[in-house]
N, C-alpha and C positions, 0 to 999 in steps of 0.2 A: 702834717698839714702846714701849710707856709702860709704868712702872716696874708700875704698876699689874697690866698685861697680863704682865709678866714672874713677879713674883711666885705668880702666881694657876696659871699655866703650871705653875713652879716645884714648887708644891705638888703639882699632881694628877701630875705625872712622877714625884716621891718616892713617891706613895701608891703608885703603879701597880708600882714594881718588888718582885721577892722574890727569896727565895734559895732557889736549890736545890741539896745536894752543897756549900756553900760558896760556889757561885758565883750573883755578882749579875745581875738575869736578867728580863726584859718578858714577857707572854703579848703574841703578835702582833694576837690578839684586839682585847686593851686600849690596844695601841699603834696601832692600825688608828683607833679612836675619838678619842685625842689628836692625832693627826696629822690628824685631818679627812675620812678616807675614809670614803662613809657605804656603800660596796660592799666585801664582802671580795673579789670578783671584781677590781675595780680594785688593792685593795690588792696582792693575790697581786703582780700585774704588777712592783710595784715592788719587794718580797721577790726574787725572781726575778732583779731584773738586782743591788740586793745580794750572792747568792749569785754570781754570775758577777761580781761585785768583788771578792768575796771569793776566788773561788779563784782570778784572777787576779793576789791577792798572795800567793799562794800558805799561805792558810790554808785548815784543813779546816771544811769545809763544816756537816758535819754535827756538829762542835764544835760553830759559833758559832749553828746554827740546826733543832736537833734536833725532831724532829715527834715531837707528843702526843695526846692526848684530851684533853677536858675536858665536864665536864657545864654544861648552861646550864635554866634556866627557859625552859618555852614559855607558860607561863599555866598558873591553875589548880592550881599546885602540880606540875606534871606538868614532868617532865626529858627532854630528848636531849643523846646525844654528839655533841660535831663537833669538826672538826680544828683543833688549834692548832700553836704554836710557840712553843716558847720561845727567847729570842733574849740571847744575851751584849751587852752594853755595846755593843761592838765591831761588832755585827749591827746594834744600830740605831742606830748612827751610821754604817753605811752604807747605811740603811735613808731616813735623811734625806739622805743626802747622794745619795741618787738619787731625791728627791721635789721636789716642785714648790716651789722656795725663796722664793714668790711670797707662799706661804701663811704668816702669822704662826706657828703651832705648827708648820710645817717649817723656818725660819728658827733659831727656838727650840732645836727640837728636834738641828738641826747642833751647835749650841754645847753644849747641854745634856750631847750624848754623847761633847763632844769634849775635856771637862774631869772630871778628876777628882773636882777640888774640888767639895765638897758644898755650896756656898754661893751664897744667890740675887745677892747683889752682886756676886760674880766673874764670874757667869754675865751679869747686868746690863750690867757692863761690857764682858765680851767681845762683847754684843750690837751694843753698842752703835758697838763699835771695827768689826765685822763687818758695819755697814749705813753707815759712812762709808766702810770701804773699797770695797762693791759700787754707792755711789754715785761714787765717785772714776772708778770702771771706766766706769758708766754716764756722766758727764761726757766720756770719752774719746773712746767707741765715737758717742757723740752730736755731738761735734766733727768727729772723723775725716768722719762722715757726709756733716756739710755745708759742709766743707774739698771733701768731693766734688762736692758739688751747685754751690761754686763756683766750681771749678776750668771748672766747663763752661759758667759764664757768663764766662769771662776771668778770670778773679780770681785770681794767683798765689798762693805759699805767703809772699811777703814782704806782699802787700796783705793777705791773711788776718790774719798776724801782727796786722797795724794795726787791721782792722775790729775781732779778737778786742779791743785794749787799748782802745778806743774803748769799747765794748761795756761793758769793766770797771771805764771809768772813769765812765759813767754811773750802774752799779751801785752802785759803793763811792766815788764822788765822790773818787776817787785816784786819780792815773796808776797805770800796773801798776809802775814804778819804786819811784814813793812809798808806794804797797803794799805790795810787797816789802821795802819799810826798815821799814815799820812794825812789819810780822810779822816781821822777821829773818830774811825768806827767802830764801836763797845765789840769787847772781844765774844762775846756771846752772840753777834747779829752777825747776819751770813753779808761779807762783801757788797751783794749785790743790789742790797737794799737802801745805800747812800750813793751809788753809783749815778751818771745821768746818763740818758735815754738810751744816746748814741752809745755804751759803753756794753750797756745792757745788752743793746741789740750785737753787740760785737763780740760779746760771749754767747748769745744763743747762735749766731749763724754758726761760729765754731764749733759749739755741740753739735748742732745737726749736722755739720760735714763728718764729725767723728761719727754720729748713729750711724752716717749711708756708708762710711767706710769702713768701720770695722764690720758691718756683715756682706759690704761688697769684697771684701778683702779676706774674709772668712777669720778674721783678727781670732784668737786665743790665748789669756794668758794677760800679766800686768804690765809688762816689758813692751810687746807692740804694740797696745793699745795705748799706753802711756805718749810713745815716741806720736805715733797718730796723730794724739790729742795736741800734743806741743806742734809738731807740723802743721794743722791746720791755725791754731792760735797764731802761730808767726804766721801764716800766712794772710790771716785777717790782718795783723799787728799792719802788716806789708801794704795794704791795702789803704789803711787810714794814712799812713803816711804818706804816701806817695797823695792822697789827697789833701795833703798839710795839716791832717789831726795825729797830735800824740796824746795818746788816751790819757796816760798814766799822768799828764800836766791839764786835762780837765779839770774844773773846781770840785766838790763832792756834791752832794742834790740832795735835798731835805728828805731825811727819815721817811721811808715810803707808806713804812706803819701810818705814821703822822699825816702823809699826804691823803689816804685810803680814809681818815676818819673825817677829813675835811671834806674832802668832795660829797660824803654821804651827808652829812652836817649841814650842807648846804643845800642840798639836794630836799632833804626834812623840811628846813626852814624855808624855802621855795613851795613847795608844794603841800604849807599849810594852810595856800591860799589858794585853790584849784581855779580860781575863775583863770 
């Protein structure tokens, strides 16, 4: 998401909230249109399983999401009522976090409700730190994949190892060794956890080209899947450059262990004030 895109976010979330009784507080309405539902029917759905979060942690209900009226323009000057909600902090941060985090203004919108702090930069950053860690996941869940797929053409979890450093070394023109010294990375933590975003993402696309081509290619064996793996690595390698990134001169990115216990840290101490 670009700083841009954050900001602008930023702003219409501030406009959008008010106070009522002292407490700071969304019409579901309004948060329905920021979040990108163009149906209140869809929306509802997701309110819904909030509310069954919510009482699951054992808060009430109808604190954090008390139902109202509100009058709306149909044209012409001419008004109806229809139902709203109004929604604590606390609602609609569990309002994102049961929405489609696919969505830039649900992505957003997690962070937004998950911090106190009134500020677009804090918010910026925890975005920022919150799409390397769900790319770190996605690198994982992308490996594991087709650790699977080659497990079932012969290919152990010691030849994996090789094809993956093969792979790496294509990418960042470093053995995964000389890697690791580079970044300072303890020789017991996998590469990819001091990596930043863009690096990260630049080794999952390359797994996934291997998954689709070694079983488009009917690949068998350590030898072609290995060559594969480095084929497509340089050819991601190809890609950055030509867009004036060389990976392997990125600076390294903070411990992602470390990143992963902050954001929940903060997320606790935020939301041990649910107004």
């Amino acid at each position: 998401m670009k700083s841009e895109e954050i900001k602008t976010l930023f702003a219409q979330f501030e406009q959008a909230s008010a106070e009522f009784e002292g407490i700071e507080c969304w019409s579901a309405r309004e948060l329905q249109n920021l979040l990108g539902y163009s149906k209140w029917e869809n929306f509802s759905k997701v309110i819904e399983k909030a509310k069954e979060s919510c009482h699951n942690a054992g808060e009430k209900v109808a604190y954090h999401f008390p139902d109202v009226r509100k009058m709306v323009e149909i044209g012409s000057g001419a008004e109806k009522e229809i139902n709203d909600i109004l929604l604590t902090r606390y609602a609609c941060y569990l309002i994102a976090q049961n929405g489609d985090s696919r969505k830039e203004q649900i992505a957003f919108a997690q962070n937004y409700f998950a911090v106190q702090t009134r500020r677009a930069e804090i918010i910026e950053q925890r975005i920022l730190d919150y799409e390397r860690v769900k790319a770190r996941a996605k690198l994982a869940e992308t490996e594991k994949h087709l650790s699977g797929i080659l497990y079932e053409r012969h290919v152990n979890d010691k030849d994996f190892a090789i094809i993956r450093s093969k792979g790496d070394q294509a990418l960042f023109m470093l053995s995964t060794s000389m890697l690791k010294r580079k970044l300072g990375v303890p020789d017991n933590r996998p590469v990819a956890d001091f990596l930043p975003t863009i690096n990260i993402k630049a080794k999952d696309l390359a797994a996934e080209m291997t998954s689709v081509n070694v079983q488009a290619k009917d690949l068998q064996g350590v030898k072609p899947i290995e060559t594969e793996h480095v084929d497509n690595n340089s050819a991601v390698r190809k890609m950055l450059l030509e867009r004036g990134i060389v990976p392997e001169q990125l600076p390294p990115a903070d411990d992602i262990k470390k990143v992963e216990r902050k954001l929940k840290s903060d997320e606790k101490k935020a939301l041990k004030t649910k107004n």
